[in-house]
C-alpha positions in Angstrom: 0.0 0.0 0.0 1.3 3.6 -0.9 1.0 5.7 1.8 0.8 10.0 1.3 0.6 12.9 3.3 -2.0 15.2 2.8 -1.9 18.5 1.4 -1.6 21.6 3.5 1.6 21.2 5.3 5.0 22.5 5.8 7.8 21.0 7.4 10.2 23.8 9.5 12.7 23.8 12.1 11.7 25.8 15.3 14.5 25.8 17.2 16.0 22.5 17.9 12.9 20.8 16.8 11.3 20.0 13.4 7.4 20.8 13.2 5.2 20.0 10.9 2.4 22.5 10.3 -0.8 23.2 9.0 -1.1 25.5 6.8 -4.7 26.3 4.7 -7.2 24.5 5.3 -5.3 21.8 7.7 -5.8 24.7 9.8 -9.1 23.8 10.5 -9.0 20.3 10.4 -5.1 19.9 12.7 -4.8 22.0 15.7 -1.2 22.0 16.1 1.5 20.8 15.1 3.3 17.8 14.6 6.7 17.3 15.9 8.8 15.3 14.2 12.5 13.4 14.7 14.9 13.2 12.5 14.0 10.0 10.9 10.8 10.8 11.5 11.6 14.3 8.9 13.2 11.3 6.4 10.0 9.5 6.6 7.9 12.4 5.9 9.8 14.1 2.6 9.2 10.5 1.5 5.6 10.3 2.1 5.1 13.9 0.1 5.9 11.6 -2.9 4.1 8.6 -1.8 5.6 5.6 0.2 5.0 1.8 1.0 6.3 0.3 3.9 9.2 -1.3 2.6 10.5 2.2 0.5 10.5 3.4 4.1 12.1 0.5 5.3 14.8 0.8 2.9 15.5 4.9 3.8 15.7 4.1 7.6 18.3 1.0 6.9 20.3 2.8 4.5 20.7 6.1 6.8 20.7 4.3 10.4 22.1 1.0 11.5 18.7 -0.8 12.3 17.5 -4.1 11.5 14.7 -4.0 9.0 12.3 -5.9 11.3 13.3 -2.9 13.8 12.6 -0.3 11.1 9.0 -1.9 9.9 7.9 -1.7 13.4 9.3 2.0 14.1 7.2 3.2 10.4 4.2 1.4 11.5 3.7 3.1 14.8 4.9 6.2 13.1 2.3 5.8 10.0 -0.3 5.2 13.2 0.4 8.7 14.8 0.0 10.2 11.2 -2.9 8.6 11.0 -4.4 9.2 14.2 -3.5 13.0 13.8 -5.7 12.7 10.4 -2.4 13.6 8.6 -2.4 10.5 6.1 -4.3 11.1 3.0 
């Protein structure tokens, strides 16, 4: 499955920390903003484009020493948050 972000976003650094924020119409819909690691900024500039699983997978291997298994579980309970936050097209 291809996972992708919605529109209405923009990713910035505030400070030490990476935000994601609404912008538009999100603005209504997201109250807040979403703070986000710095694998967790890898995983989103690849979900802009569209992402499955294993894409991820691949991203978080190649830039971090982690086992794959490791890396499937970290993008699934990342793709929930997304989800849960309505983020996830």
């Amino acid at each position: 499955m291809i996972y992708k972000l919605k529109d209405g976003f923009l990713v910035r650094k505030i400070g030490e920390q990476i935000m994601a924020v609404p912008v538009g119409q999100q603005t209504s819909q997201i109250h807040g903003m979403i703070a986000l690691s710095e694998s967790g900024e890898l995983l989103w500039r690849a979900l802009e484009k569209g992402a499955d699983e294993e894409a991820l997978a691949d991203i978080l291997t190649e830039t971090y020493e982690v086992e794959r298994s490791t890396a499937l579980a970290d993008i699934r309970k990342f793709l929930d948050g997304l989800r849960e936050q309505g983020a996830l097209a």
